[in-house]
C-alpha positions as a Markdown table, in Angstrom:
| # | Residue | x | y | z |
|---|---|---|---|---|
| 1 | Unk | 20.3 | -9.8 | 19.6 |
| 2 | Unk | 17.6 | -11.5 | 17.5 |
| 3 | Unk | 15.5 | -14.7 | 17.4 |
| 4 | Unk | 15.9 | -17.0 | 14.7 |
| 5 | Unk | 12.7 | -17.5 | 12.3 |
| 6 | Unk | 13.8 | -19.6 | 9.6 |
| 7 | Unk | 15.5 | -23.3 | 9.7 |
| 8 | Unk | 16.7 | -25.1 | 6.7 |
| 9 | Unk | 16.7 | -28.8 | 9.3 |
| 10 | Unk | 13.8 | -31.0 | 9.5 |
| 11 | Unk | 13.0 | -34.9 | 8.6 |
| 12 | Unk | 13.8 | -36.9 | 5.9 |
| 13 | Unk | 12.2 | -36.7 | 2.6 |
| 14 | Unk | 9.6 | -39.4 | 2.5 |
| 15 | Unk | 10.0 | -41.9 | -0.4 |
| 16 | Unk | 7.3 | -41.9 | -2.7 |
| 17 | Unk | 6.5 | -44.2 | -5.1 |
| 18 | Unk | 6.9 | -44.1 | -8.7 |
| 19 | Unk | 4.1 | -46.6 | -9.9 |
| 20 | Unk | 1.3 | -44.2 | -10.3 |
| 21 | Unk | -1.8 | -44.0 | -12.8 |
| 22 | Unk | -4.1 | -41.5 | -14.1 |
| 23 | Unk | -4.9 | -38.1 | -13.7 |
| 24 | Unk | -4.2 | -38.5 | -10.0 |
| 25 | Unk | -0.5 | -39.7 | -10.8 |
| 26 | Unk | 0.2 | -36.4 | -13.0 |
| 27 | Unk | -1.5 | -34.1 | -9.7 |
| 28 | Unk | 1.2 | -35.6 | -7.9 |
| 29 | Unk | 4.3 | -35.5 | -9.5 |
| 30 | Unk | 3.5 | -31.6 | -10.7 |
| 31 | Unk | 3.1 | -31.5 | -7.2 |
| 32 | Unk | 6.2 | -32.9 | -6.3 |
| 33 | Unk | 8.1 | -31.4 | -9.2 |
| 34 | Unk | 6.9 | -27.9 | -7.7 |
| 35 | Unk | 8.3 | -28.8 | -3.8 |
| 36 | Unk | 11.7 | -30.2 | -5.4 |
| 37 | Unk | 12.1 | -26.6 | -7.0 |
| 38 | Unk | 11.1 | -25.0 | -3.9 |
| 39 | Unk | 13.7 | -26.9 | -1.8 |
| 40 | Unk | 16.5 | -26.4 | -4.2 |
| 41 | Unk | 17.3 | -23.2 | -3.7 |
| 42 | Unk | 18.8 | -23.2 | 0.0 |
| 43 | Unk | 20.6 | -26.6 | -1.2 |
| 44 | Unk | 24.0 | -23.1 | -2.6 |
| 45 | Unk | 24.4 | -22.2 | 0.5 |
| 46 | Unk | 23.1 | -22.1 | 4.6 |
| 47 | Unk | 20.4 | -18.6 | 4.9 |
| 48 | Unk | 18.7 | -17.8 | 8.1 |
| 49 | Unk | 16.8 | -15.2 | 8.5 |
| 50 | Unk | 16.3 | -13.1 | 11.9 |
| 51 | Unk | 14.1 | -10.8 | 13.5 |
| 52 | Unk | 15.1 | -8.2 | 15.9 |
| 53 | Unk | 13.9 | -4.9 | 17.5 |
| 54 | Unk | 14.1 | -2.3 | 21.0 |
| 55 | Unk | 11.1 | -1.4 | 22.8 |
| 56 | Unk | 11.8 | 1.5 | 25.1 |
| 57 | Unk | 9.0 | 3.3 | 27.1 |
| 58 | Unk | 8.2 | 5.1 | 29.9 |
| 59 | Unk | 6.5 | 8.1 | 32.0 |
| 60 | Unk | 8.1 | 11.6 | 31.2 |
| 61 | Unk | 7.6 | 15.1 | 32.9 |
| 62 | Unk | 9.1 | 17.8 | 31.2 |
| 63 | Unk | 8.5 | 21.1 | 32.9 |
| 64 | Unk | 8.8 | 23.5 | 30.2 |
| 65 | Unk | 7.4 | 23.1 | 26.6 |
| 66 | Unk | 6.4 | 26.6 | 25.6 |
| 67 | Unk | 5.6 | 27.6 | 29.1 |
| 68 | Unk | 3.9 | 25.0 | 30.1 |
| 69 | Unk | 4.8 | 21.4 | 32.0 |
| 70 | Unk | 3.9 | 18.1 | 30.4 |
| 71 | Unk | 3.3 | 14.9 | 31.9 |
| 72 | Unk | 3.2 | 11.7 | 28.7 |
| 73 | Unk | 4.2 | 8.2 | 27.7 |
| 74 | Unk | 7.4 | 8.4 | 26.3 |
| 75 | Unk | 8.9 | 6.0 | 23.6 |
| 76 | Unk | 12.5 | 5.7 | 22.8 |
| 77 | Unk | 14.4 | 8.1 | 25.8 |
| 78 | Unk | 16.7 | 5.5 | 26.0 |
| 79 | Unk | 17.5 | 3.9 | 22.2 |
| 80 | Unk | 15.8 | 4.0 | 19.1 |
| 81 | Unk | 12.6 | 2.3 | 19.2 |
| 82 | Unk | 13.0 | -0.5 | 16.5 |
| 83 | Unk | 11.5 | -3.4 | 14.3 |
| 84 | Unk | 13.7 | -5.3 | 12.0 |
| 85 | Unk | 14.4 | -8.4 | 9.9 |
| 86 | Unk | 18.1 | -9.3 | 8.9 |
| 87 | Unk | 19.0 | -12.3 | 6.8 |
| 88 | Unk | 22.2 | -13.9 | 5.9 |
| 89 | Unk | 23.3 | -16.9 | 3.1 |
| 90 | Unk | 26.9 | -18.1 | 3.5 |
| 91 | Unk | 27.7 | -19.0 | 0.2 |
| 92 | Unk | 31.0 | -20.7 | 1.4 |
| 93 | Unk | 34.1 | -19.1 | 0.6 |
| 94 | Unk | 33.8 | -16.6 | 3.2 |
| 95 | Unk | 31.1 | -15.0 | 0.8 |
| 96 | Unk | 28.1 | -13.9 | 2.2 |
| 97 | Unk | 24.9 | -12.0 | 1.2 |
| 98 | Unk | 22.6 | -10.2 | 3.3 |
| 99 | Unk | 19.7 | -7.9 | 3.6 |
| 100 | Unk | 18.2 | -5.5 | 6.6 |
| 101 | Unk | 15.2 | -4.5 | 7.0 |
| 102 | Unk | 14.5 | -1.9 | 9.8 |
| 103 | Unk | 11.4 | 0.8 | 10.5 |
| 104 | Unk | 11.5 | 3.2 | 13.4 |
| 105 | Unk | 8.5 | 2.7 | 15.7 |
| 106 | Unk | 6.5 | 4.3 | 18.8 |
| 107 | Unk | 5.6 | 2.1 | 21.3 |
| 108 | Unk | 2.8 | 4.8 | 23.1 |
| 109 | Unk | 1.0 | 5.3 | 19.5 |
| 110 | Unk | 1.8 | 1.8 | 17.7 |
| 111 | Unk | 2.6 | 4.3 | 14.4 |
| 112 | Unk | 5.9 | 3.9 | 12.6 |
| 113 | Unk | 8.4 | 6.9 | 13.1 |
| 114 | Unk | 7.8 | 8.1 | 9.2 |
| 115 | Unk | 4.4 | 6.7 | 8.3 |
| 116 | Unk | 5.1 | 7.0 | 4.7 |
| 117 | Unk | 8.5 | 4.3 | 4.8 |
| 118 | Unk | 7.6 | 0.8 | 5.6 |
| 119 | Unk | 11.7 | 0.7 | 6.4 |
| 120 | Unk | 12.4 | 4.4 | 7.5 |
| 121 | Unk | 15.3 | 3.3 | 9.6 |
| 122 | Unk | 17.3 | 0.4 | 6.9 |
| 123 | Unk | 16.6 | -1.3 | 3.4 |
| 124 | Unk | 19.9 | -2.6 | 2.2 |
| 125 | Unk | 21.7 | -5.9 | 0.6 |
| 126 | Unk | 25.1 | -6.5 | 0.7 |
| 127 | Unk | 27.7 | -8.9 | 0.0 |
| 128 | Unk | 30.9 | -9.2 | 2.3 |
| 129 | Unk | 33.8 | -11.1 | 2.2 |
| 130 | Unk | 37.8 | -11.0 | 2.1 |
| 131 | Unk | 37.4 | -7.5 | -0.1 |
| 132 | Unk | 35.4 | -6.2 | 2.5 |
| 133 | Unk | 31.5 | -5.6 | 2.3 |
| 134 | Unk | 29.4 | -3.7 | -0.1 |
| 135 | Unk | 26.0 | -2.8 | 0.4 |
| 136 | Unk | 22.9 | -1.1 | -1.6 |
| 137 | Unk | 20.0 | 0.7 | -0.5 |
| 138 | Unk | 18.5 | 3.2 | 2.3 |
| 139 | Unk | 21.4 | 3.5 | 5.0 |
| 140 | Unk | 22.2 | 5.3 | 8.3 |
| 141 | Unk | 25.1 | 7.9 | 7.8 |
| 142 | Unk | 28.3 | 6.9 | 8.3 |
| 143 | Unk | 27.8 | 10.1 | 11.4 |
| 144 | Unk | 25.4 | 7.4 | 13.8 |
| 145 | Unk | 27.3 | 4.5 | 12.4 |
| 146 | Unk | 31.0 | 5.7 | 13.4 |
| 147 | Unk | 30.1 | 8.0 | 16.7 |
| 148 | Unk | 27.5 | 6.9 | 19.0 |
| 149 | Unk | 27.2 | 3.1 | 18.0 |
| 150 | Unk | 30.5 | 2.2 | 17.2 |
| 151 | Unk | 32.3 | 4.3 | 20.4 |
| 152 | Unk | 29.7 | 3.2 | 22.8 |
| 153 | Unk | 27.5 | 0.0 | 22.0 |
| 154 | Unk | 25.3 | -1.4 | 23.1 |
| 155 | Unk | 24.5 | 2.0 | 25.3 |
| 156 | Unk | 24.7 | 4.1 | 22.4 |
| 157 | Unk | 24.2 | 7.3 | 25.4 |
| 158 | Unk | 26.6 | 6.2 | 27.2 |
| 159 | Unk | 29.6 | 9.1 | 25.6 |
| 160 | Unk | 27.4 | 11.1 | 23.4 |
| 161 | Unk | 23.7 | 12.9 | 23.6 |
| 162 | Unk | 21.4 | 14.3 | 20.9 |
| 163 | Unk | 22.6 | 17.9 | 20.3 |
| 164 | Unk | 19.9 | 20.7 | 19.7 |
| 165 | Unk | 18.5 | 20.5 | 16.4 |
| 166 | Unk | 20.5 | 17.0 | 15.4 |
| 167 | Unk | 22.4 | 18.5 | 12.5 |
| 168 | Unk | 25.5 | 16.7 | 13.1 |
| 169 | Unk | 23.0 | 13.2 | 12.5 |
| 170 | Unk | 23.7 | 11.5 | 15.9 |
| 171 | Unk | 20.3 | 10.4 | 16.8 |
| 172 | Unk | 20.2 | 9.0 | 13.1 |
| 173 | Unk | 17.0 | 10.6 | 11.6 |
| 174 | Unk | 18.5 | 11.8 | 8.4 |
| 175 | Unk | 19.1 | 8.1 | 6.3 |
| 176 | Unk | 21.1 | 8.5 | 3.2 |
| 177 | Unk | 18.8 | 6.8 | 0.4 |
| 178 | Unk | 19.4 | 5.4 | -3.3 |
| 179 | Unk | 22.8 | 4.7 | -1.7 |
| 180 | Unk | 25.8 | 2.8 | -2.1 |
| 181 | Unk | 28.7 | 2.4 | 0.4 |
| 182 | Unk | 31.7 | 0.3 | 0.6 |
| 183 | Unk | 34.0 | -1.1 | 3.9 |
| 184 | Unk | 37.4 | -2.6 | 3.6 |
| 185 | Unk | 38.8 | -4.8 | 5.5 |
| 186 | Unk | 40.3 | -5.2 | 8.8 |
| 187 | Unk | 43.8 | -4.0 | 8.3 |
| 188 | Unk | 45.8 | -3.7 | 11.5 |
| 189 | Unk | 42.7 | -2.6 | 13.6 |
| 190 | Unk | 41.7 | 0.4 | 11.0 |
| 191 | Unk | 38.9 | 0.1 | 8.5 |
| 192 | Unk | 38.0 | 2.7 | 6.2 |
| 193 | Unk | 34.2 | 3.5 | 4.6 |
| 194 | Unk | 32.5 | 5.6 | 1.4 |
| 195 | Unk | 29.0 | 5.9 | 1.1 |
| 196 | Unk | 27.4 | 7.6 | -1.6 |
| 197 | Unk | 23.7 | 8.8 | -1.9 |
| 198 | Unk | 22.4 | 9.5 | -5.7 |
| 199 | Unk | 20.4 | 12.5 | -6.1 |
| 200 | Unk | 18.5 | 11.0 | -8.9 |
| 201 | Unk | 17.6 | 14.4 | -10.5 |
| 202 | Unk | 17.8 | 14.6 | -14.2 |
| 203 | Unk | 20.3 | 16.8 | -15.5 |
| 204 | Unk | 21.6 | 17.7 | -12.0 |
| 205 | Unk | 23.8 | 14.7 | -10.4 |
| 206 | Unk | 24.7 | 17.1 | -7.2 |
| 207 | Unk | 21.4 | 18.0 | -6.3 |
| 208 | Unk | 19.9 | 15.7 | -3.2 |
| 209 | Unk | 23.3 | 14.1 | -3.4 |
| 210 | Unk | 24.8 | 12.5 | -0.1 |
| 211 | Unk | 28.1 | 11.8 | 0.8 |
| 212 | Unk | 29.8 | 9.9 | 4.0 |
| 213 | Unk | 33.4 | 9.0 | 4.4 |
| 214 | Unk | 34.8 | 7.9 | 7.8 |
| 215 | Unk | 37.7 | 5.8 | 9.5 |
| 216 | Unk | 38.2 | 4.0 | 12.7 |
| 217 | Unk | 40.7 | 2.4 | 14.5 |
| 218 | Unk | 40.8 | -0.4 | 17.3 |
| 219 | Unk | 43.3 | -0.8 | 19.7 |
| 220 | Unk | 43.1 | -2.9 | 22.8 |
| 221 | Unk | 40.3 | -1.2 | 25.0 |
| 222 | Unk | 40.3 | 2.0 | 22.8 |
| 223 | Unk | 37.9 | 3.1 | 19.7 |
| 224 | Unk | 38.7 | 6.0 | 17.7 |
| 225 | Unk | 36.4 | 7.2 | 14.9 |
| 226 | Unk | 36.9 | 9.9 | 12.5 |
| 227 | Unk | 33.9 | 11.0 | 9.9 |
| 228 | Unk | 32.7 | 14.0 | 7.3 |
| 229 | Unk | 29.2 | 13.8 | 5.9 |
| 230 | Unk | 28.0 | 16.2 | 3.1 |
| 231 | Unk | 24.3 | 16.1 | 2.3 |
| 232 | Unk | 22.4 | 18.5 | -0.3 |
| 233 | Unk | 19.1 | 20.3 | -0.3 |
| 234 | Unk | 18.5 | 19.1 | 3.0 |
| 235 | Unk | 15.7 | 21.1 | 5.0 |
| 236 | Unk | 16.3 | 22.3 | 8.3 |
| 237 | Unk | 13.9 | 23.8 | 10.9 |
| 238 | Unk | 15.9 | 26.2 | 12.6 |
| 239 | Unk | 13.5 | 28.0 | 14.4 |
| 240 | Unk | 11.4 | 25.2 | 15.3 |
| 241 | Unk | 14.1 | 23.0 | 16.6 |
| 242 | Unk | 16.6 | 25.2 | 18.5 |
| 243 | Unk | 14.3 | 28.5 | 18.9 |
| 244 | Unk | 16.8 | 30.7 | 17.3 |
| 245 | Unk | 14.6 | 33.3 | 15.3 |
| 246 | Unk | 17.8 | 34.2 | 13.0 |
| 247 | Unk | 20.1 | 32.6 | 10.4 |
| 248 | Unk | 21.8 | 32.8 | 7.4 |
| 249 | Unk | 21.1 | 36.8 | 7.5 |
| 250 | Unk | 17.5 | 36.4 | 7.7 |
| 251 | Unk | 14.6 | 35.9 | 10.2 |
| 252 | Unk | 13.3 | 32.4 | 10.8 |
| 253 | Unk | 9.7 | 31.1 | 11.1 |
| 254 | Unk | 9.1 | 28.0 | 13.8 |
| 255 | Unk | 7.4 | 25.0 | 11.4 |
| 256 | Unk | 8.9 | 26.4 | 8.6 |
| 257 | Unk | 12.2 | 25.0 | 7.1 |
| 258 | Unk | 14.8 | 26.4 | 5.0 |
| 259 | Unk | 16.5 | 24.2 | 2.3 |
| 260 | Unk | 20.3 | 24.3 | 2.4 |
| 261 | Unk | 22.5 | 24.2 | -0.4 |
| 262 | Unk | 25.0 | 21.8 | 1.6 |
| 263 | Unk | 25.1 | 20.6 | 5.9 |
| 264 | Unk | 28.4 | 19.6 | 5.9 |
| 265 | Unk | 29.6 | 17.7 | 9.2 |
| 266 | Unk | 32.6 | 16.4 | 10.6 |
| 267 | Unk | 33.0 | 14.7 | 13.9 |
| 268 | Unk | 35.8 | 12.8 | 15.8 |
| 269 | Unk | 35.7 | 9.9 | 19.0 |
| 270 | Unk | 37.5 | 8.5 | 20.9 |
| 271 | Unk | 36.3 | 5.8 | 23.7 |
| 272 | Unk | 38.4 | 3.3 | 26.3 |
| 273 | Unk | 36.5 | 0.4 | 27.7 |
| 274 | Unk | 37.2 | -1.3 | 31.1 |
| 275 | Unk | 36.3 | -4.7 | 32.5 |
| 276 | Unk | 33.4 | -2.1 | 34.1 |
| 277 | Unk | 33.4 | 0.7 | 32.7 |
| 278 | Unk | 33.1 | 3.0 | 29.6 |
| 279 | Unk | 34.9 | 6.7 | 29.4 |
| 280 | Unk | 34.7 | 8.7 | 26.0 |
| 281 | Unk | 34.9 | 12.0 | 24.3 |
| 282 | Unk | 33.4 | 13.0 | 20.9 |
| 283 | Unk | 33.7 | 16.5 | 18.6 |
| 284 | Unk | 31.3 | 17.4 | 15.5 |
| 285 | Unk | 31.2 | 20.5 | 13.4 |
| 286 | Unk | 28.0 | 21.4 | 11.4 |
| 287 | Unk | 28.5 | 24.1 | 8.4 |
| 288 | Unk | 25.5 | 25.2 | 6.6 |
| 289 | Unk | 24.8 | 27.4 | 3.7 |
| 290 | Unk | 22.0 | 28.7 | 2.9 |
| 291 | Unk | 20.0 | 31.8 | 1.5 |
| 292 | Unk | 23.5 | 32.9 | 0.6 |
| 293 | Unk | 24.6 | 32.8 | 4.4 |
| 294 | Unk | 26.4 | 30.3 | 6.4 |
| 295 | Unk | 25.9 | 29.2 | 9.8 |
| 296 | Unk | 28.3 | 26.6 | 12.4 |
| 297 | Unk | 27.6 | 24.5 | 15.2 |
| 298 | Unk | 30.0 | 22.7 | 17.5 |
| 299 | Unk | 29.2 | 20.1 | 20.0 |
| 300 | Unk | 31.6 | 18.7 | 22.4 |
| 301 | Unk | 30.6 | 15.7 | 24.5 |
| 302 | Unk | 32.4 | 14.2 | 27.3 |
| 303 | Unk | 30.9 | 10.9 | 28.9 |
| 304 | Unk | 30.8 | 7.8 | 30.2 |
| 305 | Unk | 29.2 | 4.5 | 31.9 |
| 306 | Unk | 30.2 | 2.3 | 35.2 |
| 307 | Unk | 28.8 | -1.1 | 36.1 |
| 308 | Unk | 29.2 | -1.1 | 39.9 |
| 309 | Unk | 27.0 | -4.4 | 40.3 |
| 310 | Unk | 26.2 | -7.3 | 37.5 |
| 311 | Unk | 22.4 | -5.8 | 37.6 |
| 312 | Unk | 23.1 | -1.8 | 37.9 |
| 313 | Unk | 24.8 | 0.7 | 35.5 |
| 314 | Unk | 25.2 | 4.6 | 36.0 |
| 315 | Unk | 26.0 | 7.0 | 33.0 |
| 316 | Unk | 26.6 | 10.7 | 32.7 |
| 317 | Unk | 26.9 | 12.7 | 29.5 |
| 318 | Unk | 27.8 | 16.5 | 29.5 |
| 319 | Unk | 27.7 | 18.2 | 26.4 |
| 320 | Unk | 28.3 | 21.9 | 25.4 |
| 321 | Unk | 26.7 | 22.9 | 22.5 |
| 322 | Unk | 27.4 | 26.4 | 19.8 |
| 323 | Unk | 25.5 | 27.8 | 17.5 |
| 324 | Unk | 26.9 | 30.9 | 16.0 |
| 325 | Unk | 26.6 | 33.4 | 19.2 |
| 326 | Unk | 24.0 | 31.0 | 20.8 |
| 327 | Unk | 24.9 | 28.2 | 23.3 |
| 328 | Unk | 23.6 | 25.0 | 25.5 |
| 329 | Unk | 24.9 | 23.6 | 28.1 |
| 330 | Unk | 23.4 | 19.7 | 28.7 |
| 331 | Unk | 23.7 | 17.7 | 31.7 |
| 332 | Unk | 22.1 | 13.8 | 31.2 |
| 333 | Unk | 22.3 | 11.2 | 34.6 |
| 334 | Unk | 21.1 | 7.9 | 34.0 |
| 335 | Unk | 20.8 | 4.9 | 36.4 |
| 336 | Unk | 19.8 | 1.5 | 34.7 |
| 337 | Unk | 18.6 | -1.8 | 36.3 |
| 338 | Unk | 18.7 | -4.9 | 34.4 |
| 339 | Unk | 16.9 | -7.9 | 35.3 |
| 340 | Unk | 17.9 | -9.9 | 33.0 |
| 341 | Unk | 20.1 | -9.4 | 29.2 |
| 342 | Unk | 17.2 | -8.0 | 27.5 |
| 343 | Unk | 15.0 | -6.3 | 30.0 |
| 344 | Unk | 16.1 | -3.4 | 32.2 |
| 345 | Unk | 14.4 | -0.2 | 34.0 |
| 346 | Unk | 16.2 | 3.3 | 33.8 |
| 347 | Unk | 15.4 | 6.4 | 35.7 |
| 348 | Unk | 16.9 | 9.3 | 33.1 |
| 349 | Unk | 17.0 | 13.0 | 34.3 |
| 350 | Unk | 18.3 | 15.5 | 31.5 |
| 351 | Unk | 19.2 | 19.3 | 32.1 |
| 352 | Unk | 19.5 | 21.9 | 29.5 |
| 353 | Unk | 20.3 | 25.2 | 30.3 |
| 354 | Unk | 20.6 | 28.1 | 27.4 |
| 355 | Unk | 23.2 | 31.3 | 27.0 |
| 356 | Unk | 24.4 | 33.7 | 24.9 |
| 357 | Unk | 22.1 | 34.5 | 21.8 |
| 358 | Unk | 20.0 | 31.6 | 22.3 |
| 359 | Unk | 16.9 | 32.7 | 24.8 |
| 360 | Unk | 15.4 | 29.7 | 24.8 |
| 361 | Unk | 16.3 | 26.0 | 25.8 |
| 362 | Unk | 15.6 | 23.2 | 23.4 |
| 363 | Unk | 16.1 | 19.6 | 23.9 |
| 364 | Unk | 16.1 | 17.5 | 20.8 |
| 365 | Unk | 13.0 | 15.7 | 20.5 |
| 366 | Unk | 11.3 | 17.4 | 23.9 |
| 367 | Unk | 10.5 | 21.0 | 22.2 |
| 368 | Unk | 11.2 | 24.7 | 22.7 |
| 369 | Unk | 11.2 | 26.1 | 26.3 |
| 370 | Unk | 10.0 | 29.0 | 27.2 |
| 371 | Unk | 13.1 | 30.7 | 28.9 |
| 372 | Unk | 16.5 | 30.0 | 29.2 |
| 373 | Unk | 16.6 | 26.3 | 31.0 |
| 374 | Unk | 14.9 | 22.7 | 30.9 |
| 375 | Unk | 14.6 | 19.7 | 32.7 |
| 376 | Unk | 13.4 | 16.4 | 31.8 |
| 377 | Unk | 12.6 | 13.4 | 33.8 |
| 378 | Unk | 11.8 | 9.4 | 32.5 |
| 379 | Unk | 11.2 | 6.5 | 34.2 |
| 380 | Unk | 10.7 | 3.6 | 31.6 |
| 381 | Unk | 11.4 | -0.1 | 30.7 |
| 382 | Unk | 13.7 | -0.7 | 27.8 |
| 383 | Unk | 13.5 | -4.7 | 26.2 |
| 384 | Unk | 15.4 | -6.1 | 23.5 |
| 385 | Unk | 15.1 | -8.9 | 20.9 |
């Protein structure tokens, strides 16, 4: 969804004469040698360029962040809160160029997600056609882009939820930058991805290196994704995050992250889609090694969405969560209301309950509770464009 900012239609040239004198004569005609320049360009191929974004906000209560309740303005319970720009030439062939430019927003403090990326989310060109599509830049991992938004869009909650911590890169807020990645074709429903993130460290070509390759598959009303990420160096707040105080061998601070040699991830979907409804189950596996240790997580979500009315949708999403010996159960009920294809209200209610090892429940992006379970309530406005 996006609103077209740019045409390449309007009136006629007007004729202008050619029987002019004098300094005023040569104003014009570099004038009109400058606007004929100008308007060449789009005369290869039809552009447009579009501009598109998600505001999502709403009251939240949590009752327990470090021992304490919390009433706020929340942004983003929903989706992603978004601001973008996409454009697209066809150059005619079926050859097409294109760039995206997307920055992660909060709609409660008018700040970008990352203050220091104009385009935290997406800054990429690509060219697509019958080989497939090829694209440069700062990209989501292949993780976001295979599981939640290709098994369930536009609800990209509907089958899975953000996991403690977000190792695995569902809620997309690790981007793979200095990046290249290639897409085949449509062959029989399957299409196949590589993306490749330069360290661009002299004398080390593995260090800050990222690597994403995944598959899916399209059959009727069924998805089915497959995907294993690599990244390097990356810095992970255990403690902070999840409230484990141990990892790797060796006691965790809260603020203070460790930097992994490798996260590795793999994950696999599968979704079935209805004239009404959407049903879906999705597995990822996080290894990490750092400090000379290693450390695993597994996340199993089981979810789905039901239209009962044209206005009014329902989704659930349980997910069990592992972490070495500590484990989350998560229970997410959400009841949407659209009045119209852009605008809708949700009430979303989220439960987290913590056992084994881990002492402490921890919702991604909520914080650290103080014992063993959470609950989180939001009612909130979502609009697209």
């Amino acid at each position: 969804m996006g609103r077209d900012i740019c045409t390449r239609t309007g009136p006629p040239a007007r004729r202008v004469s050619t029987i002019t004198r004098g300094r005023t004569s040569m104003k014009h005609c570099s004038a009109l040698w400058l606007a004929a320049g100008l308007c060449a360009a789009p005369a290869f191929g039809q552009s447009s360029v579009v501009i598109y974004g998600t505001v999502d906000a709403g009251v939240q209560v949590v009752d327990d962040i470090g021992g304490r309740s919390r009433w706020s303005l929340g942004s983003g319970a929903m989706q992603p809160e978004r601001f973008g720009l996409r454009g697209v030439e066809d150059m005619g062939n079926g050859l097409k160029a294109d760039f995206r430019l997307e920055t992660g927003i909060l709609t409660k403090s008018g700040r970008q997600v990352v203050a220091d990326r104009l385009f935290n989310r997406e800054a990429s060109l690509g060219l697509s056609g019958a080989f497939g599509s090829f694209r440069m830049g700062r990209m989501p991992d292949l993780m976001y882009e295979f599981i939640p938004k290709y098994l369930s869009p536009p609800a990209l909650t509907a089958i899975v939820a953000k996991h403690p911590g977000n190792w695995d890169n569902y809620a997309s807020q690790y981007q793979f930058g200095n990046s290249a990645m290639y897409t085949t074709p449509d062959f029989g429903g399957f299409k196949l991805a590589a993306q490749y993130g330069f360290g661009e460290v002299p004398g080390d070509s593995r260090r800050n290196r990222n690597m994403s390759v995944g598959a899916t598959y399209t059959a009727g009303p069924w998805r089915t994704a497959l995907v294993a990420s690599e990244h390097r160096n990356r810095p992970v707040d255990i403690a902070g995050r999840m409230g484990l105080t141990q990892a790797f061998g060796v006691t965790l601070t809260p603020g203070v992250a460790v930097t992994t040699d490798t996260v590795r991830n793999v994950a696999v979907g599968t979704s079935w889609r209805g004239a009404s409804t959407i049903v879906g189950v999705a597995y990822s596996r996080t290894r990490m090694s750092a400090l000379g240790g290693d450390a695993t997580q597994h996340n199993v979500d089981i979810g789905g969405a039901w239209t009962y009315a044209p206005s009014q949708t329902v989704q659930a999403t349980f997910t069990h969560s592992r972490f070495e010996g500590a484990r989350w159960n998560q229970l997410k009920l959400v009841g949407i209301y659209g009045f119209s294809k852009r605008t809708s209200a949700y009430l979303l209610g989220q439960y987290q309950r913590a056992a084994g090892d881990a002492k402490f429940a921890a919702m991604q992006d909520i914080g650290v509770a103080s014992g063993r379970s959470q609950t989180m309530l939001t009612a909130g406005i979502i609009h697209s464009f």
